[in-house]
ZAROLUM-597547 format. One record per atom (N, C-alpha, C): residue in three letters; y, x, z. Coordinates in steps of 0.2 Angstrom, whole numbers, padded with zeros to 4 digits, always signed. Each point is the difference from the previous one (the first is absolute). Layout:
<recs>
ALAYXZ;...
</recs>
This chain:
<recs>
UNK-0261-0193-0185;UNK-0004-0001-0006;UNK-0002-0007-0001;UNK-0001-0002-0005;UNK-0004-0008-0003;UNK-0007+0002+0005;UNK-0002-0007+0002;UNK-0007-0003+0000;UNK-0004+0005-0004;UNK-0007+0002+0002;UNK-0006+0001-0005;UNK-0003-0006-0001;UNK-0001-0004-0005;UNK-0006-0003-0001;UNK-0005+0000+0004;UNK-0005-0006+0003;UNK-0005+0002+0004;UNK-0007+0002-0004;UNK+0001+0001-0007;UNK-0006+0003-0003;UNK+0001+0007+0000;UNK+0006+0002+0000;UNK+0003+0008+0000;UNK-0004+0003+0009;UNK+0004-0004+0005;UNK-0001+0000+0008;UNK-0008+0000-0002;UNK-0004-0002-0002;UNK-0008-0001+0001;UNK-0003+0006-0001;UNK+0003+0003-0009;UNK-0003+0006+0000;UNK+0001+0007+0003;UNK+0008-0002+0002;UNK-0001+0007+0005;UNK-0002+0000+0005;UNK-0002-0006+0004;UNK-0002+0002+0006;UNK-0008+0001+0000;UNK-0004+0000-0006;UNK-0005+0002+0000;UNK-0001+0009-0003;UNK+0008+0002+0000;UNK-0002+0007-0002;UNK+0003+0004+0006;UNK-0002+0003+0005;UNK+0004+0004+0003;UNK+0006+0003-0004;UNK-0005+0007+0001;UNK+0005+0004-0006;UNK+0006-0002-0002;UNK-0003-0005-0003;UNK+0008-0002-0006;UNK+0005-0005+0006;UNK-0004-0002+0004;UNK+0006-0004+0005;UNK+0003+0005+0005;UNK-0002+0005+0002;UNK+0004+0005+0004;UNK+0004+0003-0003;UNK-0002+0001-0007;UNK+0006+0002-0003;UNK+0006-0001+0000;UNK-0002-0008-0001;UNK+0006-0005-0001;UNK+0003+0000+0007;UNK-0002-0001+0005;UNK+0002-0001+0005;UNK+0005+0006+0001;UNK-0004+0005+0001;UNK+0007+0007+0001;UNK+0005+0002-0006;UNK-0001-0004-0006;UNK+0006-0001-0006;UNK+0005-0002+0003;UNK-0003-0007+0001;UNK+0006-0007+0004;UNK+0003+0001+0005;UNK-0004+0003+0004;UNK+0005+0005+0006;UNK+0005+0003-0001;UNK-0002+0006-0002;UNK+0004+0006-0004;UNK+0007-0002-0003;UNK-0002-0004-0004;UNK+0008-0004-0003;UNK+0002-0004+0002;UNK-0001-0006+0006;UNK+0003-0002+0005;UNK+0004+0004+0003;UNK-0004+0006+0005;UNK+0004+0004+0004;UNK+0003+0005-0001;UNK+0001+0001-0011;UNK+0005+0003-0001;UNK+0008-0004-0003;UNK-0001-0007+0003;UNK+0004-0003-0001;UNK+0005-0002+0006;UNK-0006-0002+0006;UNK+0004+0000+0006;UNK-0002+0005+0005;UNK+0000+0004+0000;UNK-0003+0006+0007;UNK+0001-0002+0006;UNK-0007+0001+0002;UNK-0003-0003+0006;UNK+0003+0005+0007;UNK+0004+0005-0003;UNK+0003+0002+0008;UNK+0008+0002-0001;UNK+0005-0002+0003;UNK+0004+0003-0001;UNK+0003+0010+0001;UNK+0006+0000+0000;UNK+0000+0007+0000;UNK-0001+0003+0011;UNK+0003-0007+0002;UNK-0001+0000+0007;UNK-0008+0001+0004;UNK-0005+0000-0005;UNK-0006-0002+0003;UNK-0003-0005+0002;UNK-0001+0000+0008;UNK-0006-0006-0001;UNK+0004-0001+0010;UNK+0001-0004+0002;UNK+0000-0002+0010;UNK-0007+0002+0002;UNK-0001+0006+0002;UNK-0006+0001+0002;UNK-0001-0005+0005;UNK+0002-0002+0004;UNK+0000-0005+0008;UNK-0001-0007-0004;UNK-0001-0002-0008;UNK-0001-0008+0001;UNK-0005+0003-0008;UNK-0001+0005-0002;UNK-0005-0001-0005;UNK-0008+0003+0003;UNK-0003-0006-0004;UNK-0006+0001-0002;UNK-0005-0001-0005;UNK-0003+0004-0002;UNK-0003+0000-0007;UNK-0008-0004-0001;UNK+0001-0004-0005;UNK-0009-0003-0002;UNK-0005+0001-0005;UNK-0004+0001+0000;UNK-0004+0002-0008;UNK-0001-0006-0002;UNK+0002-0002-0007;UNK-0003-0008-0003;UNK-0007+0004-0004;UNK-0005-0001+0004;UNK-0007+0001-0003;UNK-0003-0004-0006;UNK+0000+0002-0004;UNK-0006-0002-0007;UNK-0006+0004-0002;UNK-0004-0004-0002;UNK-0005+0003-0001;UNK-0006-0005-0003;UNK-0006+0004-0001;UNK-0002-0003-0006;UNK-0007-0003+0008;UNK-0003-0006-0001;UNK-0004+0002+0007;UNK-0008-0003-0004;UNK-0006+0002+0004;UNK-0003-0002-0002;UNK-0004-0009-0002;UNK-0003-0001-0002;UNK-0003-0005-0002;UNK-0005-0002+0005;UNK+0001-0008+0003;UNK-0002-0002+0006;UNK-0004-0006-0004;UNK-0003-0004+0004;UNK-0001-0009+0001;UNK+0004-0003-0004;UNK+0000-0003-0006;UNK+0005-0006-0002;UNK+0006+0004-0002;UNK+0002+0009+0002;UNK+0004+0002-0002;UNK+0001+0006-0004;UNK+0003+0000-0005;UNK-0002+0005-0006;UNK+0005+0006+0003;UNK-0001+0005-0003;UNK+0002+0006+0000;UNK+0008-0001-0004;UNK+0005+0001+0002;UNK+0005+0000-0001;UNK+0006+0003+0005;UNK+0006+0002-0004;UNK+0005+0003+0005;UNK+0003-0005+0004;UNK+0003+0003+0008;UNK+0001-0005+0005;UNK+0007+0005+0003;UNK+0003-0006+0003;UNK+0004+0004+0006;UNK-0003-0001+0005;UNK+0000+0006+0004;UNK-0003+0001+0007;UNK+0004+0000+0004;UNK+0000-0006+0007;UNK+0005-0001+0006;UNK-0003+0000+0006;UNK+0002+0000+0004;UNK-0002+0001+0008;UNK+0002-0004+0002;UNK-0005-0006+0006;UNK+0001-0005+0002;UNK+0003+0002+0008;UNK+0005+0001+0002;UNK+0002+0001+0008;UNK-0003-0002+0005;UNK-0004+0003+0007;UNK-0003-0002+0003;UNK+0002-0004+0004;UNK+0000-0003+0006;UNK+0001-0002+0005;UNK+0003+0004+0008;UNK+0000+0005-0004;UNK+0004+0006+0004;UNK+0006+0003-0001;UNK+0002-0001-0008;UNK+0008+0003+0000;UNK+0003-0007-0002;UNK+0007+0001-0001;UNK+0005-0005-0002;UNK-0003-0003-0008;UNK+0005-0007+0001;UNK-0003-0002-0005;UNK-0007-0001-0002;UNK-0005+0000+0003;UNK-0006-0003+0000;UNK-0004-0006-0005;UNK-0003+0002-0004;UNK-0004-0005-0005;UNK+0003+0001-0007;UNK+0008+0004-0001;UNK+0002+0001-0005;UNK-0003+0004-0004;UNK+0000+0000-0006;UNK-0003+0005-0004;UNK+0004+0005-0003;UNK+0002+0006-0001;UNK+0003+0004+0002;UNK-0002+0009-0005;UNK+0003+0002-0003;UNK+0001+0005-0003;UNK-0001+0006+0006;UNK-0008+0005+0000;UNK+0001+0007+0004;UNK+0005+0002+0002;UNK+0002+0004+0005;UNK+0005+0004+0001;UNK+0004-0001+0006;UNK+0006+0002+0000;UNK+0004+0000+0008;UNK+0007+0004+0002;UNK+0001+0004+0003;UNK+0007+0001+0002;UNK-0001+0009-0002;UNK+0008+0001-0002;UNK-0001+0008-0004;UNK-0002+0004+0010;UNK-0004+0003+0003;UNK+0001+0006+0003;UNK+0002+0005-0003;UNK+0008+0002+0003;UNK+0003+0005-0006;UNK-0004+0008+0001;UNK-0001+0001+0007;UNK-0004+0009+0001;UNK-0007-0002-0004;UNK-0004-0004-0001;UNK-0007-0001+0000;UNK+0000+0000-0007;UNK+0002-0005-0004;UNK+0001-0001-0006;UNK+0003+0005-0003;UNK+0006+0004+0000;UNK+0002+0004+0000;UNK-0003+0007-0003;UNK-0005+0002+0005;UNK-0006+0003+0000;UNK-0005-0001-0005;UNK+0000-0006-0001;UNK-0007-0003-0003;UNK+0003+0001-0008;UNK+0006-0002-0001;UNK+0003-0001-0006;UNK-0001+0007-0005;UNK-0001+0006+0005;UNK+0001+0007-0003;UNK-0007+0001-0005;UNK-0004-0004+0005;UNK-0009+0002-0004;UNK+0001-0005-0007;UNK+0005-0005-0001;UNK-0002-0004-0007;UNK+0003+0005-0003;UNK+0001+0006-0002;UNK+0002+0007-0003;UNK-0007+0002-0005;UNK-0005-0004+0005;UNK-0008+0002-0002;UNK+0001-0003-0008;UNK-0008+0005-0004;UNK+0000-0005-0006;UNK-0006-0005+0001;UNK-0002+0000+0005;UNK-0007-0005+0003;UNK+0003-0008+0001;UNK+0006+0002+0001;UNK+0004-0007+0006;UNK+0004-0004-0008;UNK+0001-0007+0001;UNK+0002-0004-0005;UNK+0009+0002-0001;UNK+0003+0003+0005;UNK+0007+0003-0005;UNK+0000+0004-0005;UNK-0001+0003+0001;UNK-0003+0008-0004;UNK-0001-0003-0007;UNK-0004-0004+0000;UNK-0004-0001-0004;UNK+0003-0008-0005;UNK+0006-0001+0003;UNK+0003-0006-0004;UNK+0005+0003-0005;UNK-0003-0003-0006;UNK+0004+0002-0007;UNK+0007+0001+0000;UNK+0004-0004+0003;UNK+0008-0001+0002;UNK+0003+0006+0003;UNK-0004+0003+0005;UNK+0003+0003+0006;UNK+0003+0007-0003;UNK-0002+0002-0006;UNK+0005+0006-0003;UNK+0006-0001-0001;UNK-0001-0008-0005;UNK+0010-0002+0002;UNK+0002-0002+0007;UNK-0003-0003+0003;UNK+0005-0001+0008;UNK+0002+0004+0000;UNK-0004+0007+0001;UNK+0000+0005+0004;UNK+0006+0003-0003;UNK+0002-0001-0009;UNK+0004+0003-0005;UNK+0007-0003+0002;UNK-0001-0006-0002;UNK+0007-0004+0001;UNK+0004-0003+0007;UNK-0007+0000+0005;UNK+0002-0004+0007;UNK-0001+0004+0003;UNK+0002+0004+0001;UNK-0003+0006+0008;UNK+0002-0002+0004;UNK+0004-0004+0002;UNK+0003-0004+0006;UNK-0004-0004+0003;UNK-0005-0005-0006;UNK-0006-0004+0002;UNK-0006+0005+0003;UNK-0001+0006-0003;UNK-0007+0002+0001;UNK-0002-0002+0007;UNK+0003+0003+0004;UNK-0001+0000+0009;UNK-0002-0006+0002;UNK+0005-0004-0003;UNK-0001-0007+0000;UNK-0006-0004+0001;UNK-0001+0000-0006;UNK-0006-0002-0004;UNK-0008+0004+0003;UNK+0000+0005+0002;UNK-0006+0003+0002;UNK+0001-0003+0007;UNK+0005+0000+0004;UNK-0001+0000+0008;UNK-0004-0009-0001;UNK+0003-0003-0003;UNK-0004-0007+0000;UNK-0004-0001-0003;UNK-0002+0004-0003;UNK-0008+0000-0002;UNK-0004+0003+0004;UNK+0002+0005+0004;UNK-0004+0003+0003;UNK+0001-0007+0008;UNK+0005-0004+0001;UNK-0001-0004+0004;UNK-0005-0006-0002;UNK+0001-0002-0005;UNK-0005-0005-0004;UNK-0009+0002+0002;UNK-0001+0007-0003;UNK-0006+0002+0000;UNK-0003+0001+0007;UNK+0005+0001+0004;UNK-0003+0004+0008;UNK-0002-0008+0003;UNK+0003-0007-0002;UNK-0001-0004+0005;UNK-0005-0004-0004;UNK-0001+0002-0007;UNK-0004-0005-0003;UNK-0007+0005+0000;UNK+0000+0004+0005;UNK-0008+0006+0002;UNK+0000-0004+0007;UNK+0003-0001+0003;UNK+0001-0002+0007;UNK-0006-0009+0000;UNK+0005-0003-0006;UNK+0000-0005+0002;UNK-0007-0003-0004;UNK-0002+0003-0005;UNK-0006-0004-0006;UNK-0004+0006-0001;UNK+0002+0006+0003;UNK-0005+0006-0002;UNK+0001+0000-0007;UNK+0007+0002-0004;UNK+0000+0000-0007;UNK-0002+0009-0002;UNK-0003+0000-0005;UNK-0001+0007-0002;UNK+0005+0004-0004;UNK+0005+0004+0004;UNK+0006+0002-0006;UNK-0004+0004-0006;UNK-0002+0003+0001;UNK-0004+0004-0006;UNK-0001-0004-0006;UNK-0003-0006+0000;UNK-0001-0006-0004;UNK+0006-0003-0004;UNK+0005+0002+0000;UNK+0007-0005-0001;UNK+0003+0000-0008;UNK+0003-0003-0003;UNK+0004+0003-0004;UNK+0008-0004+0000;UNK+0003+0003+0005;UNK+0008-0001-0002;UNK+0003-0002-0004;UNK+0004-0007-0002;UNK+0003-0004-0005;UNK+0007+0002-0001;UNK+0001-0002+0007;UNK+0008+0002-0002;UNK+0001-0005+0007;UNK+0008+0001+0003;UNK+0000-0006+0005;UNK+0006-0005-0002;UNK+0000-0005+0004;UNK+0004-0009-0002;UNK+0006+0004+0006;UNK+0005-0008-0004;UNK+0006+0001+0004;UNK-0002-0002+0009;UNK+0005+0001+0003;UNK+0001-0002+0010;UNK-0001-0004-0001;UNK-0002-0003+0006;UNK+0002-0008+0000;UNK+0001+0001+0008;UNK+0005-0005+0002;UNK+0004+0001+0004;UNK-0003-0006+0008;UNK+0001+0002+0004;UNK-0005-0007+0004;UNK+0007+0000+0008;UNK+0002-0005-0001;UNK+0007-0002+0003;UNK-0003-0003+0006;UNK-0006-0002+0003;UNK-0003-0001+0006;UNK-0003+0006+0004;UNK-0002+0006-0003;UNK-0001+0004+0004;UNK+0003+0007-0001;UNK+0006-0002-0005;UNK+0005+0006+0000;UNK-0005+0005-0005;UNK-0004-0001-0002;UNK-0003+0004-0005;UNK+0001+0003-0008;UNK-0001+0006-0002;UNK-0001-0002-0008;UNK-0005+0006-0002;UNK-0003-0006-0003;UNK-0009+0001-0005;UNK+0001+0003-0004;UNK-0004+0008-0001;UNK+0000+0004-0009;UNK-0006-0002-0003;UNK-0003-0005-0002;UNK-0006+0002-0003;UNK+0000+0004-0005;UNK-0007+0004+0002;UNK-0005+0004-0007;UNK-0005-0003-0003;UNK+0001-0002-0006;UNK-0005-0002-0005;UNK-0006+0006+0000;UNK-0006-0001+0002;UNK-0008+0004-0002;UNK-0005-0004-0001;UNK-0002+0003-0005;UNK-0009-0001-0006;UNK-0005+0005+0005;UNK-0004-0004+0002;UNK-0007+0002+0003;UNK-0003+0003-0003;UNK-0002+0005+0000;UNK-0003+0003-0007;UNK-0009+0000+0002;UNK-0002+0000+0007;UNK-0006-0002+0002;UNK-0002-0002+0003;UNK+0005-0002+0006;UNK-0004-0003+0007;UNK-0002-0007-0001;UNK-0005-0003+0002;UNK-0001-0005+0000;UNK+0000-0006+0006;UNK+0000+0004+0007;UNK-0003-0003+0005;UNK+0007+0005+0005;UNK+0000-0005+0003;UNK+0006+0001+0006;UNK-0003-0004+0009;UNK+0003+0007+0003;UNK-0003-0003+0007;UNK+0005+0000+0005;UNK+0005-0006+0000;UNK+0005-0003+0003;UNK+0000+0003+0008;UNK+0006+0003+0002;UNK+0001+0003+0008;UNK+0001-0009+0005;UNK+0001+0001+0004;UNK+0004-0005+0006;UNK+0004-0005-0003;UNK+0005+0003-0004;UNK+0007-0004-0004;UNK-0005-0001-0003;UNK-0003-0002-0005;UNK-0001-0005-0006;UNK-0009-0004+0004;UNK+0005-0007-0002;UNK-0009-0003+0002;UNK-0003+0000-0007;UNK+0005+0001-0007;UNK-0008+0000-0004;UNK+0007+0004-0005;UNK-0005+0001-0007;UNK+0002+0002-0005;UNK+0000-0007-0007;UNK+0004-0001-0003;UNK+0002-0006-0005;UNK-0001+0004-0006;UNK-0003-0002-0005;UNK+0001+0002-0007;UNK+0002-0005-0006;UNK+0008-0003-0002;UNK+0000-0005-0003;UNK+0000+0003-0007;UNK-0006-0001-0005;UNK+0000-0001-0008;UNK+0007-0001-0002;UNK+0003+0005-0006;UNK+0007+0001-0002;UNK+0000-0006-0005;UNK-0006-0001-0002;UNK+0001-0005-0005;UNK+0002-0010+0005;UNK-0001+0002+0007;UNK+0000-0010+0002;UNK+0010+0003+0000;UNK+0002+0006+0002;UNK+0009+0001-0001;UNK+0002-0004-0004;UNK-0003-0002-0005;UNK+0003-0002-0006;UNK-0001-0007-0002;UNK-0004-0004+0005;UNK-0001-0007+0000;UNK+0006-0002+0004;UNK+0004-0004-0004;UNK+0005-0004+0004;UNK-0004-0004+0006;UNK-0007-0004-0001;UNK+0000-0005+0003;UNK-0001+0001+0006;UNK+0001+0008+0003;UNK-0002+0002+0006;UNK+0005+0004+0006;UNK+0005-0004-0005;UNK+0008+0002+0006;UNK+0001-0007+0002;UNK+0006+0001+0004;UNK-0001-0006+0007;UNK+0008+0003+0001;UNK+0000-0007+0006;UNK+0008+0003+0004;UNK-0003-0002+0007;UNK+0003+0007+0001;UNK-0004+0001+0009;UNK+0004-0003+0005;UNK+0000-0006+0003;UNK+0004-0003+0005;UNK-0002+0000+0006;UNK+0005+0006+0006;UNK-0003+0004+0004;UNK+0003-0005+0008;UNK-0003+0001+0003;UNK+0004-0001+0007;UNK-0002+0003+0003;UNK+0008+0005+0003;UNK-0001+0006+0003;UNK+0001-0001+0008;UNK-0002+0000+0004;UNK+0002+0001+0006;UNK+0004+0008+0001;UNK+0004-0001+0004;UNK+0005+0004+0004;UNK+0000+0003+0009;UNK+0001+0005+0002;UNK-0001+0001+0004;UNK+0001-0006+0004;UNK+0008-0003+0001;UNK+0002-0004+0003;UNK-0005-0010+0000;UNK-0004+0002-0004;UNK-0004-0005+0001;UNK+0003-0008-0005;UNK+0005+0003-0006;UNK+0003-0004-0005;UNK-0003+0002-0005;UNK+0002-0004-0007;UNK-0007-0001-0003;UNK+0005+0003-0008;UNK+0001+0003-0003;UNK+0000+0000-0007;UNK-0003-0002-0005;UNK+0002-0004-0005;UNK-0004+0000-0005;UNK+0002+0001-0008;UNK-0005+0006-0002;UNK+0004+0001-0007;UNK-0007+0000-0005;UNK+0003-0002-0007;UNK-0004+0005-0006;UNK-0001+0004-0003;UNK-0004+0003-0001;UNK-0001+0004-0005;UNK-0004+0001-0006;UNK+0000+0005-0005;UNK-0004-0002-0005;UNK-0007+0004+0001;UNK-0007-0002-0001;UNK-0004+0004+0001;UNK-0006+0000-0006;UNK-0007+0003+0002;UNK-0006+0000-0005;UNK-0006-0003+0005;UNK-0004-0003-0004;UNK-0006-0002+0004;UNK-0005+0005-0003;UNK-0004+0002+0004;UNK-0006+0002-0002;UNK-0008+0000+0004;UNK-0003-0005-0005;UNK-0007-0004+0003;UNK-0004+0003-0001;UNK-0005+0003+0004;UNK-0007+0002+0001;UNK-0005-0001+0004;UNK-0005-0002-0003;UNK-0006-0001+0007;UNK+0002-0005+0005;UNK+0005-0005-0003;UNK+0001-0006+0005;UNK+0006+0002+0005;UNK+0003+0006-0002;UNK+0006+0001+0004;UNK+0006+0002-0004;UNK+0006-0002+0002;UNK+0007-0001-0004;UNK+0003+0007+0003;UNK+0004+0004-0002;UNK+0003+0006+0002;UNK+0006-0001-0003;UNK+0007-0002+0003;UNK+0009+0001-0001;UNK+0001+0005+0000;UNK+0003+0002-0009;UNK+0004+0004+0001;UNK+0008+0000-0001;UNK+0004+0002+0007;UNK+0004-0003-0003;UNK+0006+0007+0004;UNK+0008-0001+0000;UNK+0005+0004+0005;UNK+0000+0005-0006;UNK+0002+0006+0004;UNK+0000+0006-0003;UNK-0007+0003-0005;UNK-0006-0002+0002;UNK-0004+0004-0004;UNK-0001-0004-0007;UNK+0002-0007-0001;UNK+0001-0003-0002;UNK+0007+0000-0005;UNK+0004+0001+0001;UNK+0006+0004-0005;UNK-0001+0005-0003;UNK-0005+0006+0003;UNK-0003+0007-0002;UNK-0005-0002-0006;UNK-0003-0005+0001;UNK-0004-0001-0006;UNK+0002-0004-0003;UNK+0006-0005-0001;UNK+0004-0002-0006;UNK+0002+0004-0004;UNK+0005+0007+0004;UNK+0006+0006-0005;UNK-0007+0002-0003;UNK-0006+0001+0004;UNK-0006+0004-0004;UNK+0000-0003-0008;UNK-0002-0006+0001;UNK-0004-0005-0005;UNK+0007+0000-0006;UNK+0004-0002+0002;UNK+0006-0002-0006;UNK+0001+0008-0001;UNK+0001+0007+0003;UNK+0001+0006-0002;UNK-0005+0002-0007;UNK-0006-0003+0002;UNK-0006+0002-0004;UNK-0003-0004-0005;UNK+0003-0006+0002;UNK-0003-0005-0004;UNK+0007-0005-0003;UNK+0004+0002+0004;UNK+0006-0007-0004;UNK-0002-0005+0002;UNK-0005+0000+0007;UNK+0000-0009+0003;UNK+0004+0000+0005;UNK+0001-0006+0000;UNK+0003-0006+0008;UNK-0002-0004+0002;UNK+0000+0000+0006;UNK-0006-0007+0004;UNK+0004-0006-0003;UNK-0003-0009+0000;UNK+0004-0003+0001;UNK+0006-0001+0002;UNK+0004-0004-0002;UNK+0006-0001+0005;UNK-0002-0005+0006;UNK+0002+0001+0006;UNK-0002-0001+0005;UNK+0001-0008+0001;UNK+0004-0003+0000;UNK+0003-0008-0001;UNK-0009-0001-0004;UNK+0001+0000-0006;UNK-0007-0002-0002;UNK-0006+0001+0002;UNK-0001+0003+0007;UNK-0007+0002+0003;UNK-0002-0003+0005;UNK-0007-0004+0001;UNK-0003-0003+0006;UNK+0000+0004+0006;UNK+0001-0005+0004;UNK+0004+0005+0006;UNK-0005-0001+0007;UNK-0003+0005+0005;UNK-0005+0001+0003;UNK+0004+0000+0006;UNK-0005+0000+0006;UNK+0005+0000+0004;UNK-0003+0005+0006;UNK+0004+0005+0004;UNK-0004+0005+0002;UNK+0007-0002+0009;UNK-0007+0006+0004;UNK+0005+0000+0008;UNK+0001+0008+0001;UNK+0006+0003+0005;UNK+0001+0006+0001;UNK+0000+0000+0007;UNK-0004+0000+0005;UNK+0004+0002+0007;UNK+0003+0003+0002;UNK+0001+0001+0006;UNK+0006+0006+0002;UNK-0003+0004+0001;UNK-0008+0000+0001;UNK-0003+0008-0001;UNK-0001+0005-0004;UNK+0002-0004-0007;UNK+0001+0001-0007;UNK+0002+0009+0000;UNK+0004-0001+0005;UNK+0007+0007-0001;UNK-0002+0005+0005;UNK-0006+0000+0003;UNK-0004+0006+0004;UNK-0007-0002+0002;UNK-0003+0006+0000;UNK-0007-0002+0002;UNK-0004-0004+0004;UNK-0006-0005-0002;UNK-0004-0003+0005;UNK-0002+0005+0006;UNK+0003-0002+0007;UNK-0003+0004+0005;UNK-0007+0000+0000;
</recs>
C-alpha cells in the first residue's frame, strides 16, 4: 500500500477503535495474499512465537496518553542482554499443545478474533498452527511481564522472520491491550519500554547500528545494521535485529511506511561481547 499522509497516521492513532480495525484489515489482506504457514507446518525444534504488544497506555509527566508498542528490555541473565525484545520464546510442543485447546474459550482473544471463522473455513491446515503459537506467545508473555490474557484483543499475526545465528524462526502475534496498564517484569526482563507509535514515523530517529561483535574465539566482527532510537528520561533504547524487522513488515503492512534508506542514516556505534550469546554468570 502507498504512504498514509502523516495528518491521516495522527488521527488514527488518537482513535483506538478505528486504528485496530485497521490494523486487523491490513493484516488480513496481507496474509491473504501470502500465508504465513505453509501446507508442511511449522519446525517445531526452531520455532518460536512473540506477541507484538499495542496498546493505548496511560498519561504520565511530560507524556500524553497515546498508543505505544510495548517491548521487554533483557536482563542480565538470558542471552542477548540489554536488547529490547518482543514477549515470548520457544514452542513447548506437550505444554502449549495443551494450552492451545482452552483458546477454544469465548473469554480468550482467538475465539474472539473476527477472522478466525474464515481461517478456520479456508485454512484448517493453519488452525493448529496458529493457536499452538499463540498459546506459545501468551504462556511466556504471563511468565515474563505478568500479561493478563483475558485483557487482549487479537489482530491477526506477521510473517516468520528467520534468525540465521541462532537457527531460529519468529511467528509474531500482533495484540491490543484492552486494559492492562502496569506490567510486573520476572528475572528476564530488567525493565518494560514503551515506544509512542507516533516517534515510528519520525525519520530523524533511525540510525545505522555499527556493531563489534566479539566471538568466542576472541576475534572481533564488525557489521551494520539499521536501527531506531528511542529517548526518554535521559536514556537512549536500540532497537534494532530481528525485533526491529518485525516492526518495519508491521509499520509498512499498516501504514505503507519504510524507514530510511540506511546509506542515508547517522551511524552510532555500539559493542557485543561474547557473553552477548549466553547468560551473565
Amino acid at each position: 500500500m502507498n504512504l498514509m499522509d502523516l495528518d491521516s497516521i495522527d488521527a488514527l492513532l488518537q482513535r483506538p477503535s478505528v486504528l485496530t480495525h485497521q490494523i486487523g484489515d491490513r493484516l488480513h489482506i496481507h496474509n491473504s495474499r501470502q500465508p504465513i504457514f505453509t501446507m508442511e507446518g511449522i519446525d517445531m525444534a526452531a520455532a518460536s512465537a512473540v506477541l507484538f504488544l499495542l496498546g493505548w497506555l496511560p498519561e504520565k509527566a511530560n507524556h500524553p496518553e497515546e498508543p505505544c508498542l510495548i517491548l521487554n528490555k533483557r536482563s542480565a541473565g538470558v542471552r542477548q542482554a540489554g536488547d529490547l525484545c518482543c514477549p515470548g520464546g520457544r514452542v513447548s510442543p506437550r505444554l502449549d499443545a495443551g494450552l492451545a485447546t482452552l483458546l477454544r474459550l469465548p473469554m480468550l482473544p482467538l475465539a474472539r478474533w473476527v477472522f478466525w471463522p474464515a481461517w478456520r473455513k479456508r485454512r484448517p491446515y493453519n488452525v493448529k498452527w496458529l493457536r499452538l503459537l499463540l498459546a506459545t506467545g501468551l504462556r511466556e508473555s504471563v511468565e515474563e511481564m505478568r500479561l493478563n490474557p483475558f485483557g487482549l484483543k487479537f489482530l491477526g499475526p506477521l510473517p516468520p522472520q528467520h534468525l540465521v545465528m541462532f537457527q531460529r524462526v519468529i511467528y509474531p502475534m500482533v495484540i491490543w491491550i484492552t486494559r492492562q496498564k502496569r506490567f510486573y517484569p520476572n528475572w528476564e526482563v530488567e525493565k518494560i519500554v514503551c515506544i509512542p507509535l507516533r516517534d515510528l514515523f519520525n525519520p530523524a530517529q533511525y540510525a545505522r547500528y555499527r556493531l563489534r561483535i566479539e566471538t568466542p574465539s576472541a576475534a572481533e566482527n564488525v557489521n551494520t545494521f539499521p536501527c531506531f532510537r528511542y529517548e526518554k528520561d535521559d536514556q537512549t533504547e536500540i532497537l534494532w535485529g530481528a525485533t526491529f524487522r518485525i516492526t518495519m513488515v508491521f509499520l509498512n503492512y499498516v501504514f505503507g511506511f519504510s524507514p530510511p534508506d540506511m546509506d542515508s542514516l547517522p551511524e552510532i556505534r555500539g559493542h557485543l561481547s561474547r557473553t552477548y550469546h549466553s547468560p551473565t554468570p
